[in-house]
C-alpha positions, -999 to +999 in steps of 0.1 A: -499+294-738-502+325-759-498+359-734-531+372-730-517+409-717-514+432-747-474+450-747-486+481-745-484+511-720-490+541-742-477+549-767-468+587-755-455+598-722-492+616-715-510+580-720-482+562-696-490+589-671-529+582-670-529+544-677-503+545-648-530+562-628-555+538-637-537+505-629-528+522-593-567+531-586-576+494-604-551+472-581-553+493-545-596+483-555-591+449-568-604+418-549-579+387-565-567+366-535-533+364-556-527+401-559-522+407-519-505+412-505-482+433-529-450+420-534-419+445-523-399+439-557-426+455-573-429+497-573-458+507-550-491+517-560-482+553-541-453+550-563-470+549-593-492+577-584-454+596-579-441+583-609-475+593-630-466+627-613-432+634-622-439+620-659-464+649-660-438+673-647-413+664-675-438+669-703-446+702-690-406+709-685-404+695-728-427+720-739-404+742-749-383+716-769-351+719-750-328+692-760-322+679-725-354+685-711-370+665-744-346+633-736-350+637-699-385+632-707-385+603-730-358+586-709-382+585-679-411+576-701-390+545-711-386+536-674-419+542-668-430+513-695-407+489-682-416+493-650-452+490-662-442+458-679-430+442-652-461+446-633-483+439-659-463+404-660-464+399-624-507+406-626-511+378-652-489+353-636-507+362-603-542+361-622-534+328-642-541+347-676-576+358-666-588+382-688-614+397-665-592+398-637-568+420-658-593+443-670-602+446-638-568+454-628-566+487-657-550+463-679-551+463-719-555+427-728-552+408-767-584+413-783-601+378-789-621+370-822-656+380-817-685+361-834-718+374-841-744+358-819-777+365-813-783+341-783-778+368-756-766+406-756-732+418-766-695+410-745-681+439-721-660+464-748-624+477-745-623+513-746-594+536-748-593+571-746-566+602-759-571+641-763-584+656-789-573+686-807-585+706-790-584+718-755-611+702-737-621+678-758-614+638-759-608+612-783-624+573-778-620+539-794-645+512-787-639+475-796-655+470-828-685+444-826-708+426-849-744+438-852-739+466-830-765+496-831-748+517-815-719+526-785-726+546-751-702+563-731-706+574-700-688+601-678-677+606-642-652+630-623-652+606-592-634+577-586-651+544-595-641+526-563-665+550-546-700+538-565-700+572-586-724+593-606-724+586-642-736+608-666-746+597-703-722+618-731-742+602-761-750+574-781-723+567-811-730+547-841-690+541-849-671+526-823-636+544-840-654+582-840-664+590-800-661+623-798-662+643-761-661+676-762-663+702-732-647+690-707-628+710-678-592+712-684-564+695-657-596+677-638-587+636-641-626+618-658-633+586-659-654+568-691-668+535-698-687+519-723-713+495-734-729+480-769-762+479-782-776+449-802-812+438-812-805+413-785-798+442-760-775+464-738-742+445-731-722+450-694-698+481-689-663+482-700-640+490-672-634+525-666-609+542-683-591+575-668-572+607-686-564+643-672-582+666-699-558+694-709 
């Protein structure tokens, strides 16, 4: 059986950080029988709040390109993806591959082969947010789909284990261009997503957090 966990844990030290965040918030919330209790091998979900915190404090320590200070950084960023990995292998074991269950657990998963149907509305997107430019502002990707009309994103500065407010940021006609602009630097937001067809409004991706700089 073909792994259905996609390898990957950000590709910069900043994305590690907040998808490091995520999958701590996602697995303290999640509701598999398999997945408690948490095994001891494994680092802690306060440990990956730690770790998330201490990969933030070497960025800000590389800023000023210091030799050490720049390999210090990517060394624990390394570390940081392995030990991602290794959880992330554990979940899918524990989870027998479900793809849901993953999502649902702030995992990236392989994309599967959409088809165009118009028997019902459109599948639950993956979404993945970076910064933009500049300060303030954030970058999305929404899974491409078939027919859609367009791509909502929504907004929230609470944690989505607590029922939060969402607030619409706009309708988008490219899933590749969501632009979000005006956002409050250093407070952590959480987005989701959905797609439009002529058959209708499709379920909400999992949320998806980042730290706005």
């Amino acid at each position: 059986m073909q792994p259905v966990l996609a390898p990957e844990y950000g590709s910069t030290p900043r994305e590690t950080a907040e998808m490091m965040r995520t999958v701590k918030v996602m697995l303290l919330n999640h509701d598999h029988p398999n997945l408690k209790p948490w095994p001891p091998w494994l680092r802690s979900f306060d440990g990956l709040g730690e770790d998330a915190d201490l990969l933030d404090a070497a960025i800000l320590r590389a800023q000023n390109h210091d030799v050490t200070m720049v390999k210090e950084r990517d060394e624990f960023h390394q570390a940081s993806k392995k030990r991602m990995a290794r959880i992330g292998q554990y979940v899918e074991l524990a989870v027998e591959s479900d793809r849901d269950a993953l999502k649902r657990a702030g995992f990236k998963v392989r994309p599967l082969q959409v088809k165009k149907t118009a028997s019902g509305p459109p599948p639950s997107p993956d979404l993945s947010v970076t910064h933009g430019k500049a300060s303030g502002t954030l970058s999305g990707k929404i899974t491409r789909y078939p027919g859609a009309k367009s791509y909502r994103v929504q907004i929230t500065d609470q944690d989505p284990a607590t029922n939060p407010t969402w607030l619409d940021v706009d309708d988008f006609p490219l899933a590749s261009k969501i632009h979000i602009p005006g956002r409050e630097p250093g407070k952590l937001y959480w987005l989701r997503a959905s797609i439009l067809t002529s058959a209708g409004r499709g379920p909400w991706s999992l949320p998806v957090s980042i730290r706005s700089l």
